[in-house]
Each structure stands twice: as C-alpha cells, then as structure tokens.
C-alpha positions as CSV (number, residue, x, y, z in Angstrom):
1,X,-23.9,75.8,-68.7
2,X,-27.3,75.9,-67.1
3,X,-29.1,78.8,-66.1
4,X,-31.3,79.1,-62.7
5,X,-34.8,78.4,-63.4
6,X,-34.1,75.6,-66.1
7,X,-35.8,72.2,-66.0
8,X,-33.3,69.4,-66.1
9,X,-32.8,65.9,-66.4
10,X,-30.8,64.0,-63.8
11,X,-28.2,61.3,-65.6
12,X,-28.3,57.5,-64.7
13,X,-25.1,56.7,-62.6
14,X,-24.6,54.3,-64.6
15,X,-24.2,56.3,-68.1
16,X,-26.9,54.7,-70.0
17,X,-28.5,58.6,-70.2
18,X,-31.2,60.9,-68.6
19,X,-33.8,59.1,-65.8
20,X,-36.9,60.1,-68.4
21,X,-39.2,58.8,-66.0
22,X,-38.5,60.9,-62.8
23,X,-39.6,64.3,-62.2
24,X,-37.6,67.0,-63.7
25,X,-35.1,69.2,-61.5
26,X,-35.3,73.0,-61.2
27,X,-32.0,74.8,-61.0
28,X,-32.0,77.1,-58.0
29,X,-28.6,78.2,-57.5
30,X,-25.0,77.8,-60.0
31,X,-21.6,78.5,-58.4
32,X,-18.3,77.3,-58.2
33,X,-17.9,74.6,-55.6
34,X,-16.6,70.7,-55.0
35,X,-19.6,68.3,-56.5
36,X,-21.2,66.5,-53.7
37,X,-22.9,63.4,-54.4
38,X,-22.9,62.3,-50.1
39,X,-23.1,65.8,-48.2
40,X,-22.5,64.1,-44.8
41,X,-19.3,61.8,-46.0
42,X,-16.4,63.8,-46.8
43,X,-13.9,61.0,-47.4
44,X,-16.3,58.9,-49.8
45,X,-17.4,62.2,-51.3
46,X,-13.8,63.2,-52.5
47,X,-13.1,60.0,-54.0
48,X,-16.2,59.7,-56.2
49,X,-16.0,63.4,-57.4
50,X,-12.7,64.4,-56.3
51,X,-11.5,67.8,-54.8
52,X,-11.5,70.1,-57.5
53,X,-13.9,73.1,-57.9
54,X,-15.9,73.2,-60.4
55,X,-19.2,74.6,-61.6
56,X,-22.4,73.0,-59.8
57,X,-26.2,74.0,-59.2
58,X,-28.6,73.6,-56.3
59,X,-31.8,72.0,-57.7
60,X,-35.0,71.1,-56.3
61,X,-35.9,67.4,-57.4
62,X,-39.1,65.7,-56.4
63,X,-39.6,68.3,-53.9
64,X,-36.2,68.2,-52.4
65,X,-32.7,70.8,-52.6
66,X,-29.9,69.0,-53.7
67,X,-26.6,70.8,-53.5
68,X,-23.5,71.2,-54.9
69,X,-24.8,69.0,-57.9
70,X,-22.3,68.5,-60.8
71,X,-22.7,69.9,-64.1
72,X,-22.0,66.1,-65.6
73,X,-25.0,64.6,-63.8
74,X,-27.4,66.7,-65.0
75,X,-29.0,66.9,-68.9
76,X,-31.3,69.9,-70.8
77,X,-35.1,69.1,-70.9
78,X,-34.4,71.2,-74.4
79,X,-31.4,71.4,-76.4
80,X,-31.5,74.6,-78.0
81,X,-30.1,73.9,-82.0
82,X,-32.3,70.2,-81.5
83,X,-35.6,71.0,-80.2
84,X,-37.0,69.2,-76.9
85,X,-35.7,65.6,-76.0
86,X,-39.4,64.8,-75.7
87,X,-43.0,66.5,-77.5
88,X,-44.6,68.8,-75.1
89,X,-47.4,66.5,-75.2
90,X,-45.1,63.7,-74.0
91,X,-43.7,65.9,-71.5
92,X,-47.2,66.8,-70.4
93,X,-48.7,63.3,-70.1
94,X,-45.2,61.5,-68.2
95,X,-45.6,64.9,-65.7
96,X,-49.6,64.1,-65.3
97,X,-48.9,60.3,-64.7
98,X,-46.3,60.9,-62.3
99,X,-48.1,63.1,-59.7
C-alpha cells in the first residue's frame, strides 16, 4: 500500500516493468473505489478493470491528476528492505534530462 505523498512509478501495460524514463507520479489521494483506466467510457472501463472496488490513488503525473488509479499499475521509487530501484544520482540526472 502506498501512502499520499510517495513518488511512484507507473507500470508498462504491457508487463515488461516500471516506464523508468517518465516522470515520477505523486500520490495525492488513496481510497476504495473501481480502477479507471478510461474515465469517460464506462462499458470499456469495466471490462479492462472490472467492477470490483478496490484500493486506488489519485496521482499527479507529468503535471496531470489521474484518478481512480489501480494499486497494480503503479511501482515504489524505493523498496523499503531493497534500497531505491535507481542511485539518487541516477534519479537526479534522468529527472534533470527530462525537464
């Protein structure tokens, strides 16, 4: 579980792990809710995530507020027993070349 204020990874969509090169996300909000990966498209919403509730997070990613954002799709900047997934100077250079 992530908590608000944490910097996150978004996950490929196709499993192949965390989108390294785009901005982190910022968790803004966590609640119980239906994952929404198309807010305006109820019918194709519910058949990629489904209709049960579960527990998802409002982010801000590249300067926009995703909602309802499932737990699955997202990945820790910094696993707590492992250390960071990349050196803060790593970290610090990709965030530097990317703005």
């Amino acid at each position: 579980m992530f908590e608000i204020g944490d910097l996150l990874y978004i996950l490929h969509w196709d499993d192949s792990g965390p989108m390294y090169g785009s901005p982190p996300a910022l968790v803004l909000d966590r609640y119980e809710a239906v994952p929404k990966a198309l807010i305006n498209d109820h019918e194709t919403n519910a058949s990629i995530c489904g209709t049960e509730k579960q527990i998802v997070y409002d982010i801000l990613l590249d300067g926009e507020i995703e909602v309802s954002i499932s737990e699955g799709w997202l990945h820790a900047m910094a696993n707590i027993e492992h250390g960071p997934d990349e050196s803060i100077e790593q970290l610090t250079e990709r965030l530097l070349a990317s703005s």
